[in-house]
PDB file of N, CA, C and O in Angstrom:
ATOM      1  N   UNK A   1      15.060  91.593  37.449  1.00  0.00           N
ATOM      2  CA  UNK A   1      15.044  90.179  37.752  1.00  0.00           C
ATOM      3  C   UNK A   1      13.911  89.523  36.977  1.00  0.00           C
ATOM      4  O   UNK A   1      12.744  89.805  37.249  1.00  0.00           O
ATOM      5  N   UNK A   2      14.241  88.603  35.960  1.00  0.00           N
ATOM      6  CA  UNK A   2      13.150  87.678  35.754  1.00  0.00           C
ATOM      7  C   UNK A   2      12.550  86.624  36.347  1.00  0.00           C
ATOM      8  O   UNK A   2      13.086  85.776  37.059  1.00  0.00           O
ATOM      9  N   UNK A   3      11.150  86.729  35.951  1.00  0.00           N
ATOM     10  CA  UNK A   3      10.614  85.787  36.987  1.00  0.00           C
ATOM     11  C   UNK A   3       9.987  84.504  35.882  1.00  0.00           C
ATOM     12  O   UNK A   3       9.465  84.450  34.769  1.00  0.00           O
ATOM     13  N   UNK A   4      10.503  83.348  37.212  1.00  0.00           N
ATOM     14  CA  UNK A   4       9.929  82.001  36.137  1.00  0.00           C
ATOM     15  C   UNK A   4       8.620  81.599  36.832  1.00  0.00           C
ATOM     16  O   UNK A   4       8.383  81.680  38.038  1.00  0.00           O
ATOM     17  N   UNK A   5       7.843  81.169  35.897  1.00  0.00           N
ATOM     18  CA  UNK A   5       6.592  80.664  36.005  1.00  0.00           C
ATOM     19  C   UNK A   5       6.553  79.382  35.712  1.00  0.00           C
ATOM     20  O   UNK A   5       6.818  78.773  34.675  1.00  0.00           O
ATOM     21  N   UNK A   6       6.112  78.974  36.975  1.00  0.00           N
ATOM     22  CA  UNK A   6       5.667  77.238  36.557  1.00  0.00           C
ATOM     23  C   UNK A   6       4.014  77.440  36.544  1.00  0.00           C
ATOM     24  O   UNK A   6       3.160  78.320  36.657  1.00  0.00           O
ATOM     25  N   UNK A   7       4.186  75.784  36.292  1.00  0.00           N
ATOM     26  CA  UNK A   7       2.446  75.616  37.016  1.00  0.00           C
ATOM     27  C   UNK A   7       2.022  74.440  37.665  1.00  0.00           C
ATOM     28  O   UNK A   7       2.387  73.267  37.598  1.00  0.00           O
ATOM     29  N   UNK A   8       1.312  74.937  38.196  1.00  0.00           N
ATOM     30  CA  UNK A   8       0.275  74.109  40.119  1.00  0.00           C
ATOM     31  C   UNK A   8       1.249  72.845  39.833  1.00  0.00           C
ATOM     32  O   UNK A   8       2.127  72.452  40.601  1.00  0.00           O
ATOM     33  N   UNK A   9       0.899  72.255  38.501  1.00  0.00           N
ATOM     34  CA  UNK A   9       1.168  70.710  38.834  1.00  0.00           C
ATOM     35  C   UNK A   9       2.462  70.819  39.076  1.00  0.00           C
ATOM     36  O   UNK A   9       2.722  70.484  40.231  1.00  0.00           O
ATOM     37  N   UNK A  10       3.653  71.250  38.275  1.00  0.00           N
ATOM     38  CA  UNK A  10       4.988  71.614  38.636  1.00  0.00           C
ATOM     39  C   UNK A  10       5.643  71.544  39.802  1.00  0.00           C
ATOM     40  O   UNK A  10       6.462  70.730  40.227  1.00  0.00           O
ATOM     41  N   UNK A  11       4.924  73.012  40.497  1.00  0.00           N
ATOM     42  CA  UNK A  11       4.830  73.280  42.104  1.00  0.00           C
ATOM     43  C   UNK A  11       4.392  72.163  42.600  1.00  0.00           C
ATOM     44  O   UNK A  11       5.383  71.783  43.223  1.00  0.00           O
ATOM     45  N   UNK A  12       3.616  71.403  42.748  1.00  0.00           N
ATOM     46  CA  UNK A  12       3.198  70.143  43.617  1.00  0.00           C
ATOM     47  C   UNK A  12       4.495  69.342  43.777  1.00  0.00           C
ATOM     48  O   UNK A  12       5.216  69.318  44.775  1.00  0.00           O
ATOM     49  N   UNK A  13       4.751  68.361  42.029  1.00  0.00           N
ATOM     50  CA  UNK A  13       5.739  67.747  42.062  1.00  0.00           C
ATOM     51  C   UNK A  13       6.942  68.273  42.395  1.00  0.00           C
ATOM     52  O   UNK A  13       7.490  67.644  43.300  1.00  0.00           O
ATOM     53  N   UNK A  14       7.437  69.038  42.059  1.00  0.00           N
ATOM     54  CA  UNK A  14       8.253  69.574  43.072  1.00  0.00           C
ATOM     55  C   UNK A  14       8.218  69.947  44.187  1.00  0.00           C
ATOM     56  O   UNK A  14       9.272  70.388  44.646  1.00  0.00           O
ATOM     57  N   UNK A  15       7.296  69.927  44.851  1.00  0.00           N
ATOM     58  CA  UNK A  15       7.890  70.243  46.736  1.00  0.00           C
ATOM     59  C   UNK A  15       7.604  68.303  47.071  1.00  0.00           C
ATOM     60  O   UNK A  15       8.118  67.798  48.068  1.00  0.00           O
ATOM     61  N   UNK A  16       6.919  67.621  46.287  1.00  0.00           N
ATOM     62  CA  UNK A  16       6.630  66.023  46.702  1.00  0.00           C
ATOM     63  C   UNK A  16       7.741  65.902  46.282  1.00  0.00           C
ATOM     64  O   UNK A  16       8.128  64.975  46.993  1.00  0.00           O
ATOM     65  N   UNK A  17       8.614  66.162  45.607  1.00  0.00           N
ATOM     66  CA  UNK A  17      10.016  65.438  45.345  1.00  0.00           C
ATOM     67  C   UNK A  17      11.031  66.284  46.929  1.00  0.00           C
ATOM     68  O   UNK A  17      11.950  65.609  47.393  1.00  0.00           O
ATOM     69  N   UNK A  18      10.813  67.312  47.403  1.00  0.00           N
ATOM     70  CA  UNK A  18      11.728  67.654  48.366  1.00  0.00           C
ATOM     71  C   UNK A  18      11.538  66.774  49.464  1.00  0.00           C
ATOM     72  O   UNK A  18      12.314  65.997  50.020  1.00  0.00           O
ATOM     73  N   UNK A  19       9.721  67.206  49.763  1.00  0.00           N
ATOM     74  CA  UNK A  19       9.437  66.248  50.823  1.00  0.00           C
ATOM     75  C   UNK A  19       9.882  64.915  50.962  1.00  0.00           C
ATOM     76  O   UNK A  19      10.113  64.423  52.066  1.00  0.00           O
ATOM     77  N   UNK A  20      10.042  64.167  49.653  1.00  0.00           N
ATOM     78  CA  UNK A  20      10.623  62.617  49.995  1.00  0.00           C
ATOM     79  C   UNK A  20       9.235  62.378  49.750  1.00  0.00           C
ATOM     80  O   UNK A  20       8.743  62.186  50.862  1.00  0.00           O
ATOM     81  N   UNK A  21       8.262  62.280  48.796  1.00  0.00           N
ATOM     82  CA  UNK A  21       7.165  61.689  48.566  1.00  0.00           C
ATOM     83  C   UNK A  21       6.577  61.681  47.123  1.00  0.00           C
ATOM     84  O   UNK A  21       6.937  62.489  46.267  1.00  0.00           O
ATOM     85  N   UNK A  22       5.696  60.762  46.927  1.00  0.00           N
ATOM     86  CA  UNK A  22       5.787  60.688  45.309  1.00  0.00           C
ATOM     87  C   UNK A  22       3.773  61.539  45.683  1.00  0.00           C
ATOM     88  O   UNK A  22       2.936  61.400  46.575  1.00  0.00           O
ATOM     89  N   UNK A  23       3.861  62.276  44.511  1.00  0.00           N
ATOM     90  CA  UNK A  23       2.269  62.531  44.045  1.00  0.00           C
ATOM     91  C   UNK A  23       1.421  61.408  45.154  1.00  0.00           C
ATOM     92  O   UNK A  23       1.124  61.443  46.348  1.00  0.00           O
ATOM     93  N   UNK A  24       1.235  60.431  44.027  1.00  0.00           N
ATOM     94  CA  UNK A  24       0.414  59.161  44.737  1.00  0.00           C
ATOM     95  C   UNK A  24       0.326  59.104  46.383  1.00  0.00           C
ATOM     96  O   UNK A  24      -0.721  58.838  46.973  1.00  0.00           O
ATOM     97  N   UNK A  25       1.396  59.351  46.945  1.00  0.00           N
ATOM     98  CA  UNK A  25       1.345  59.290  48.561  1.00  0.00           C
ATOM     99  C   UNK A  25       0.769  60.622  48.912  1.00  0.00           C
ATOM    100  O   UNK A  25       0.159  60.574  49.980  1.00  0.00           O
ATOM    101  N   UNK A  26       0.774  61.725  48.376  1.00  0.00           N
ATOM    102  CA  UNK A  26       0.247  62.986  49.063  1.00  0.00           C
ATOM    103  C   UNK A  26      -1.482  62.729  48.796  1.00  0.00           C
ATOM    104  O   UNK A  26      -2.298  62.890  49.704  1.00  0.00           O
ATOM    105  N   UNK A  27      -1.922  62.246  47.195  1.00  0.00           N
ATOM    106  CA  UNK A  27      -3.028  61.912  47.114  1.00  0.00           C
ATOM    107  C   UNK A  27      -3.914  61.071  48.264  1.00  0.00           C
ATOM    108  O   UNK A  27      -5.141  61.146  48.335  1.00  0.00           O
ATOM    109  N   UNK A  28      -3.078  60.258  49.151  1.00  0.00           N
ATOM    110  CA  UNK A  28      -3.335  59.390  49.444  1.00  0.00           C
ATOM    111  C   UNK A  28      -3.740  59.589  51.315  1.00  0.00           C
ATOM    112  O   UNK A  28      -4.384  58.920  52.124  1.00  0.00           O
ATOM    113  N   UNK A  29      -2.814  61.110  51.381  1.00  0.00           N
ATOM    114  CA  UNK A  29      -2.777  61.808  52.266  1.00  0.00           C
ATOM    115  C   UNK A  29      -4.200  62.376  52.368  1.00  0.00           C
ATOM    116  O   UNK A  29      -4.906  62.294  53.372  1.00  0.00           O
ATOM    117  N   UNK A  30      -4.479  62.863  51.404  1.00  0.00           N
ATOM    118  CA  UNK A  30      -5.714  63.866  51.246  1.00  0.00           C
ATOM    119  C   UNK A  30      -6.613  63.197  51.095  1.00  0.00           C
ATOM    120  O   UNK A  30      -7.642  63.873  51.069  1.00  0.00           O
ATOM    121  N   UNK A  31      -6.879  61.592  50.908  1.00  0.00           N
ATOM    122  CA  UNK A  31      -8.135  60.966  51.259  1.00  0.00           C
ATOM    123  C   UNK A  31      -8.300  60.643  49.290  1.00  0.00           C
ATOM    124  O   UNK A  31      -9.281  59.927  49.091  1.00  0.00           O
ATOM    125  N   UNK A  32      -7.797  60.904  48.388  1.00  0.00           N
ATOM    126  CA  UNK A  32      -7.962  60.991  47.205  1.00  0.00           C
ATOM    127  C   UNK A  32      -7.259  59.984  46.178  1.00  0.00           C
ATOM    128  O   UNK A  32      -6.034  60.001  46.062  1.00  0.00           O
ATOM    129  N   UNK A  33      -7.869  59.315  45.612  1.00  0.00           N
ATOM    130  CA  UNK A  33      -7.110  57.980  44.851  1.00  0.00           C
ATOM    131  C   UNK A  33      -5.757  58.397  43.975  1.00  0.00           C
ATOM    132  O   UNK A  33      -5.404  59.544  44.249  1.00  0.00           O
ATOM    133  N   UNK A  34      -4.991  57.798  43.076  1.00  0.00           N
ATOM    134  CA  UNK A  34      -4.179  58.156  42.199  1.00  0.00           C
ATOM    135  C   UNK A  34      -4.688  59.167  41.159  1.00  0.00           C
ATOM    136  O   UNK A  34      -4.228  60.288  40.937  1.00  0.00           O
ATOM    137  N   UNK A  35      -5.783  58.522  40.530  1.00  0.00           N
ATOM    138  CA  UNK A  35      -6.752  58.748  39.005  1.00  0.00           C
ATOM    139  C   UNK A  35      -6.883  60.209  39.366  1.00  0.00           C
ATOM    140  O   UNK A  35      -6.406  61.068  38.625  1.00  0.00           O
ATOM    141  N   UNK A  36      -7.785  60.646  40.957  1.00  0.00           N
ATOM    142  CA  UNK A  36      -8.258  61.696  41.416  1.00  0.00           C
ATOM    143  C   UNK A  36      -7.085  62.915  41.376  1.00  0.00           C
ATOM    144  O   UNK A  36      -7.306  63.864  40.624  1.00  0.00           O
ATOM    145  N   UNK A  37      -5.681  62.903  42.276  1.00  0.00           N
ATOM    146  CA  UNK A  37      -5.062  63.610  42.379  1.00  0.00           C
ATOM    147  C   UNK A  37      -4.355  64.348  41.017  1.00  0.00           C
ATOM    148  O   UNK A  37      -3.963  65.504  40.862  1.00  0.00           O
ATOM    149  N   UNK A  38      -4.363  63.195  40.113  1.00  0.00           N
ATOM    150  CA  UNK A  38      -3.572  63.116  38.583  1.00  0.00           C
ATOM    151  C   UNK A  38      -4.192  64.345  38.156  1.00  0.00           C
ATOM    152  O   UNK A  38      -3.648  65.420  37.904  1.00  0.00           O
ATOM    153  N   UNK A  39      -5.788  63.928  38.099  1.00  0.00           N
ATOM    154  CA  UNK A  39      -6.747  64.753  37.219  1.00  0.00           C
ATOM    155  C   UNK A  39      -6.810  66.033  37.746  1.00  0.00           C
ATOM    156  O   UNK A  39      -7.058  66.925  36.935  1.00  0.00           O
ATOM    157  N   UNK A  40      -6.660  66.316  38.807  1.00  0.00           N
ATOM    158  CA  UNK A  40      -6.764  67.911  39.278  1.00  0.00           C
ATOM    159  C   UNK A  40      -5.332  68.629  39.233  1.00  0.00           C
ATOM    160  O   UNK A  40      -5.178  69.831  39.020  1.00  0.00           O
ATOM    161  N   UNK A  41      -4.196  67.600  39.495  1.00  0.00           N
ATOM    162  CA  UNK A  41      -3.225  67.716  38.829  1.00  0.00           C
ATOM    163  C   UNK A  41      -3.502  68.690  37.233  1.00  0.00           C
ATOM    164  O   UNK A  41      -3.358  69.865  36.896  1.00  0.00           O
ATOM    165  N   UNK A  42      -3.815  67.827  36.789  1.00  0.00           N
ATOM    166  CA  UNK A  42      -4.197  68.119  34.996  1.00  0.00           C
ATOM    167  C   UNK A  42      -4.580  69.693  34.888  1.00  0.00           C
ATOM    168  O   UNK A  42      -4.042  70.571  34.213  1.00  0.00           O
ATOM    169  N   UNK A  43      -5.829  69.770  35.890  1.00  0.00           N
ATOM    170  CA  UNK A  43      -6.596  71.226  35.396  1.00  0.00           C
ATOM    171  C   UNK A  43      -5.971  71.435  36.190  1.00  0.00           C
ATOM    172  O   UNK A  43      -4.941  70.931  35.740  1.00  0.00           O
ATOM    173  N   UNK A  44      -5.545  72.039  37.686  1.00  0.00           N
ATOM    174  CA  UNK A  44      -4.558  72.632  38.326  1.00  0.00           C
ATOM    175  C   UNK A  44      -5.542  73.528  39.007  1.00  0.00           C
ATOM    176  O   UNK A  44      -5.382  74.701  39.345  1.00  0.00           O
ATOM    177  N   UNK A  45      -6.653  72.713  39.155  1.00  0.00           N
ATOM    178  CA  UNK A  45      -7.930  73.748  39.964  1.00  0.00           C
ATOM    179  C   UNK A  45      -8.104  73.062  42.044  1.00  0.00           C
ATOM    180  O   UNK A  45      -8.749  72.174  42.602  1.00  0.00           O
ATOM    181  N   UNK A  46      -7.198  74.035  42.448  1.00  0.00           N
ATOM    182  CA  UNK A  46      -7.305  73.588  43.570  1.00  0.00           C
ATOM    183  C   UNK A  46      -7.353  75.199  44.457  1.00  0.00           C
ATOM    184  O   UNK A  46      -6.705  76.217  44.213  1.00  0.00           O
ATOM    185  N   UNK A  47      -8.430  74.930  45.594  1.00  0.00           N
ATOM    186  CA  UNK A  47      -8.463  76.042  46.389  1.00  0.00           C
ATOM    187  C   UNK A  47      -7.425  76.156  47.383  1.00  0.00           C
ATOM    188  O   UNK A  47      -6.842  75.177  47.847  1.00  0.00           O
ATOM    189  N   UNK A  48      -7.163  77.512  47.753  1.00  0.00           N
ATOM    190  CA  UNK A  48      -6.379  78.121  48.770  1.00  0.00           C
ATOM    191  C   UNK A  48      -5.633  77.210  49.837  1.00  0.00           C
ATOM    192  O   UNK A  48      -4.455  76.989  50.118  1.00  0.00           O
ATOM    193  N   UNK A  49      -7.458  76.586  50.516  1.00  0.00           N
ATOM    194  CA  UNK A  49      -6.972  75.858  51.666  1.00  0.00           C
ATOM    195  C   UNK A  49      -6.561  74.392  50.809  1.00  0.00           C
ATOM    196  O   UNK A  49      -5.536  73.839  51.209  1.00  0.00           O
ATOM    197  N   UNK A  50      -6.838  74.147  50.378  1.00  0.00           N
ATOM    198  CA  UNK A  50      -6.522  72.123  49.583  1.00  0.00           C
ATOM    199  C   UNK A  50      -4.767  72.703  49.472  1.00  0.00           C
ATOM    200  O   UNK A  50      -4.003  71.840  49.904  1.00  0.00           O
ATOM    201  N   UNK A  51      -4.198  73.720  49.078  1.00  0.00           N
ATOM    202  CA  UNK A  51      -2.617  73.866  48.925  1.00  0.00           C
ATOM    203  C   UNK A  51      -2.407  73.795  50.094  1.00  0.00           C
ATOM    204  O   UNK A  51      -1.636  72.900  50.443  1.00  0.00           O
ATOM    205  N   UNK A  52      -3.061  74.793  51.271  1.00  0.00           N
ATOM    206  CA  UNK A  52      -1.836  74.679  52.279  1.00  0.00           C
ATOM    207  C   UNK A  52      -2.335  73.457  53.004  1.00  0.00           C
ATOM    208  O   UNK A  52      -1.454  72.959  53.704  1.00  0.00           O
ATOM    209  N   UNK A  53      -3.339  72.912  53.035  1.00  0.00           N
ATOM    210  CA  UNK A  53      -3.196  71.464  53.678  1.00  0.00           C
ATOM    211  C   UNK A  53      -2.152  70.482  52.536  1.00  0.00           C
ATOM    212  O   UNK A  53      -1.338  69.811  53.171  1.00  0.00           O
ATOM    213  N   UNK A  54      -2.079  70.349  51.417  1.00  0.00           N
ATOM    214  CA  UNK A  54      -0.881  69.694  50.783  1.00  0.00           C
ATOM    215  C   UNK A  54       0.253  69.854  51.106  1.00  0.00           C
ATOM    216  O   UNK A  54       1.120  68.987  50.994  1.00  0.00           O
ATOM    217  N   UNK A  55       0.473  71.291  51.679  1.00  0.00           N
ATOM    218  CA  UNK A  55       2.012  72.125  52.220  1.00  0.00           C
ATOM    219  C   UNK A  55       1.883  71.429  53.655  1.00  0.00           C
ATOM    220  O   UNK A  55       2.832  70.660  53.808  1.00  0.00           O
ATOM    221  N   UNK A  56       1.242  71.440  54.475  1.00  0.00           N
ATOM    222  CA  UNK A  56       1.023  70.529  55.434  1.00  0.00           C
ATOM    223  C   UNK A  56       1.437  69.408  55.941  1.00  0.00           C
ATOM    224  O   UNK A  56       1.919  69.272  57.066  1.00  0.00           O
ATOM    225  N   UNK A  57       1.251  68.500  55.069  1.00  0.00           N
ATOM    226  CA  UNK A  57       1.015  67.284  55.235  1.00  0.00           C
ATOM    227  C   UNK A  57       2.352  67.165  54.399  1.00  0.00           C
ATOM    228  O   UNK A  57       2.804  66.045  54.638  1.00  0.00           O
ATOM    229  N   UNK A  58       3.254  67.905  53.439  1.00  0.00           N
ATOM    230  CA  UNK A  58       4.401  67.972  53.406  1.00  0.00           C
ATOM    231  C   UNK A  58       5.653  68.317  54.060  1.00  0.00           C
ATOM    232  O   UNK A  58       6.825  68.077  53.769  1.00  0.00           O
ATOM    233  N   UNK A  59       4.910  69.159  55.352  1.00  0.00           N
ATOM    234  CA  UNK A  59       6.119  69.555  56.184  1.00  0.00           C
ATOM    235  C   UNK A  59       6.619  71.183  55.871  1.00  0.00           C
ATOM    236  O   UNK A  59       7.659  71.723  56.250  1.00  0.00           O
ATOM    237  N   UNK A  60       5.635  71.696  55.144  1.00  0.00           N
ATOM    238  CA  UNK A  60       6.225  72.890  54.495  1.00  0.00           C
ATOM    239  C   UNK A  60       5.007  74.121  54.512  1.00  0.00           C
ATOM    240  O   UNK A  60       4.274  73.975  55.491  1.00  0.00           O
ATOM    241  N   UNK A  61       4.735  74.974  53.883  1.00  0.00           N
ATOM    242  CA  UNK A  61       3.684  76.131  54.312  1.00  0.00           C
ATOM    243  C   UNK A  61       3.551  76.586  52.101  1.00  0.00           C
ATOM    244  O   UNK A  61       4.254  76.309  51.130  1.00  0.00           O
ATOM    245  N   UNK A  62       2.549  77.184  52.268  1.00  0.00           N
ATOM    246  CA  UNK A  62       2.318  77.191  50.864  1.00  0.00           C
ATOM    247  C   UNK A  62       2.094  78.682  50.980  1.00  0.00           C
ATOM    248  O   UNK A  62       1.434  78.868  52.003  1.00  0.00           O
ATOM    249  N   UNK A  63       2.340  79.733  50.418  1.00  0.00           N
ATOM    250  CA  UNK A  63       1.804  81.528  50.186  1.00  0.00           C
ATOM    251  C   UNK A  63       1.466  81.454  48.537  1.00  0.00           C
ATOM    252  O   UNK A  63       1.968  80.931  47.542  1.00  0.00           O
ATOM    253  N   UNK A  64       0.212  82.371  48.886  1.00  0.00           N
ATOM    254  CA  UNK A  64      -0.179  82.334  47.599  1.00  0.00           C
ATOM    255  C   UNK A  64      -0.868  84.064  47.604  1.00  0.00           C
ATOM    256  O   UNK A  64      -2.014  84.112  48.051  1.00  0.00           O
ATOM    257  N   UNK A  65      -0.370  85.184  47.234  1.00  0.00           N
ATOM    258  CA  UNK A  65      -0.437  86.223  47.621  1.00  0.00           C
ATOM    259  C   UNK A  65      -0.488  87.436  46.407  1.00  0.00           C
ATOM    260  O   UNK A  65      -0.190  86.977  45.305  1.00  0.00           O
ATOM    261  N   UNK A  66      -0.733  88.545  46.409  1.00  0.00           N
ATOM    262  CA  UNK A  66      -0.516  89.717  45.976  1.00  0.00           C
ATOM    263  C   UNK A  66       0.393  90.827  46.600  1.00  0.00           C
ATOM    264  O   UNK A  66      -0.027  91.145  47.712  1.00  0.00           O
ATOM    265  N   UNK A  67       1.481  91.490  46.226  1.00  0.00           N
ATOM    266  CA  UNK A  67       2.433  92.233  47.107  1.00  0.00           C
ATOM    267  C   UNK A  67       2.528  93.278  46.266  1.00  0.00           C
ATOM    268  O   UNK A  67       2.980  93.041  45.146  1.00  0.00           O
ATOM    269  N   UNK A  68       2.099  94.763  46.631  1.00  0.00           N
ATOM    270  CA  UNK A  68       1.998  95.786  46.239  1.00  0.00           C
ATOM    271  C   UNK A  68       3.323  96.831  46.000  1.00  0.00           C
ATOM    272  O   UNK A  68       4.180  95.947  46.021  1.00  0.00           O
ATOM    273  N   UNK A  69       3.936  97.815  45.833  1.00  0.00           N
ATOM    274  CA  UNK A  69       4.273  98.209  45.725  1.00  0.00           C
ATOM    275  C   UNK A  69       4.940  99.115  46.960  1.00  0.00           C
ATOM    276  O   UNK A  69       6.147  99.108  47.204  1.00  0.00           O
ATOM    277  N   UNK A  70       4.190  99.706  47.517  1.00  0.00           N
ATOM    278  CA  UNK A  70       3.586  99.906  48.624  1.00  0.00           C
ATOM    279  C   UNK A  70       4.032  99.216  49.981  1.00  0.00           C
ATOM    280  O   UNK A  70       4.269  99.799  51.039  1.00  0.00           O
ATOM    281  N   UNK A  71       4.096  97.876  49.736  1.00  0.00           N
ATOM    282  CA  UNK A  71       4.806  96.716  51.086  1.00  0.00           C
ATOM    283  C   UNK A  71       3.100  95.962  51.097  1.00  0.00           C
ATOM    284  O   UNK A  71       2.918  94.839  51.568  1.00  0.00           O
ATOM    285  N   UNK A  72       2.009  96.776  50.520  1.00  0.00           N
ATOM    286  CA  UNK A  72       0.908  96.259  50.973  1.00  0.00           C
ATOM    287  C   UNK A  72       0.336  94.863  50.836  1.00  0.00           C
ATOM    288  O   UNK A  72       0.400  94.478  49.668  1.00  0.00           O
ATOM    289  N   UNK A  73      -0.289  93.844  51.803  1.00  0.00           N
ATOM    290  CA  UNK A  73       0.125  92.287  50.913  1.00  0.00           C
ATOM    291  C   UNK A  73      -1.572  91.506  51.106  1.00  0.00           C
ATOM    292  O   UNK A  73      -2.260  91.436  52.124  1.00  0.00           O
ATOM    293  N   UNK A  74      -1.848  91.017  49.758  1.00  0.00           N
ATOM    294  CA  UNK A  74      -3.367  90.537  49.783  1.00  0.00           C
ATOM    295  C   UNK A  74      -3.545  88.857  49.586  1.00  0.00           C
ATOM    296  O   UNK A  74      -4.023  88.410  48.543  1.00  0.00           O
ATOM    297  N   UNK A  75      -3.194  88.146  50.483  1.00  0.00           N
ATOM    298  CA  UNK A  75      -3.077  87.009  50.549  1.00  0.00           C
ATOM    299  C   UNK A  75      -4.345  86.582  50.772  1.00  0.00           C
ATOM    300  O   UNK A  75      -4.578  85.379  50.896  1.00  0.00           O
TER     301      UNK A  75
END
């Protein structure tokens, strides 16, 4: 099975497009202007917890994990 790779910003806009919300409104969620969300958008430098509060406040849950071989899992 191949696997596709997006990135952060990708993943964002896409679950804000499921949720029924544009970027700008989740920014807006998180206390963070347009300019602000764009730009971290850009570098795609966001911690653990800043995703699953975005997954949150979308209605949805965010995993961000390592899964071993094993079954073993390092989230």
């Amino acid at each position: 099975m191949e696997a596709i790779l997006i990135i952060i910003k990708e993943k964002v806009e896409a679950a804000c497009a499921k949720a029924g919300i544009t970027v700008e409104q989740l920014g807006l969620k998180l206390g963070m202007s347009t300019q602000a969300i764009n730009n971290r958008l850009k570098t795609g430098k966001f911690a653990q917890e800043e995703l699953e509060r975005m997954a949150a406040l979308m209605g949805c849950e965010y995993h961000s994990l390592f899964v071993f071989p094993d079954g073993t899992k390092v989230e």
